[in-house]
N, C-alpha and C positions, 0 to 999 in steps of 0.2 A: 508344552513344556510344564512341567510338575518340577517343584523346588520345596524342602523341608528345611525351615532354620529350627532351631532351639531357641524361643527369644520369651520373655517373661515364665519362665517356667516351666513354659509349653512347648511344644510342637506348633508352630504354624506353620501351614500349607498355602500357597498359591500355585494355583493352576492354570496357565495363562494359554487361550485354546487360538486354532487357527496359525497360517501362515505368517501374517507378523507377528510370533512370539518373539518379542525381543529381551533377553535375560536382563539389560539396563531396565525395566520396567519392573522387573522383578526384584532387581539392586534398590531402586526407586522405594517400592513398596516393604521389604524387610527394612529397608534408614528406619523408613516413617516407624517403625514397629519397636527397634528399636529406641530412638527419640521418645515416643509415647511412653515403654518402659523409663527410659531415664530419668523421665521429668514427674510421672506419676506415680511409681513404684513405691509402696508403702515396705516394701521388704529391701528397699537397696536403702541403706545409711545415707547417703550422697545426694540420691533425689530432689527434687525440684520441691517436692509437698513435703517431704522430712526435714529440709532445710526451714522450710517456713514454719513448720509446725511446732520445731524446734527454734522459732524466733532469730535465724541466723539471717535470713533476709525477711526484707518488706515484701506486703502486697504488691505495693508500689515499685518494687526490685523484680518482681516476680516476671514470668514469661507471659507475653501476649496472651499466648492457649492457659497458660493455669487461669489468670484472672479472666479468661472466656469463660473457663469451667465456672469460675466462685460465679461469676454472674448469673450463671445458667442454671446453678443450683437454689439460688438464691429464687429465679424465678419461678423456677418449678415448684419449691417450697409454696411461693404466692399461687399458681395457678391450681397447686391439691390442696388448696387450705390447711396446709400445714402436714398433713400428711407423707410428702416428701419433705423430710427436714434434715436439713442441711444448713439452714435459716441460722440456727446458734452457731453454728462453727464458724459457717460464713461471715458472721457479726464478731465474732472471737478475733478473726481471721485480719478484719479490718484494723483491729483493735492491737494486731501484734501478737496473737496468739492463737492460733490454730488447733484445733483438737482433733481433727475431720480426718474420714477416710474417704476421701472426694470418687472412690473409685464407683458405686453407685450408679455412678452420673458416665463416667470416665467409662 
């Protein structure tokens, strides 16, 4: 079973092989795709990181997976020595002000 959405911009493909191709696994896997868009999309108004970054919610408001993302960028900032920095947004971030395109990481 081969299935094409339109989902952040793109074309994505699943191609789900074998006898149990079940099309609910593929329903499954396009939610997830879109969710992903809606919550990290730096091009939709609405978004999860444009709302924060635009100070409309808290960190603390925020969705489980964004503040997985801030942590994990935050870490990886610490494990490249600075090199992945994401570090000032992230601290912006805590602080009520977001500047970040967390997509990098995303």
């Amino acid at each position: 079973m081969i299935r094409v959405e339109q989902i952040m911009g793109t074309a994505i493909s699943v191609d789900i092989a074998g006898p149990a191709a079940d099309p609910a696994l593929a329903d499954a896997v396009f939610a997830w795709f879109r969710e992903v868009d809606e919550r990290f999309s730096t091009y939709k108004h609405g978004s999860e990181v444009n709302r924060l970054d635009r100070g409309e919610i808290a960190v603390d408001e925020c969705s489980d997976e964004m503040r997985y993302v801030l942590s994990q960028t935050a870490r990886l900032w610490s494990e490249t020595q600075g090199y992945f920095d994401v570090y000032a947004e992230l601290k912006a971030a805590w602080l009520g002000d977001l500047r970040a395109e967390l997509s990098g990481w995303v």
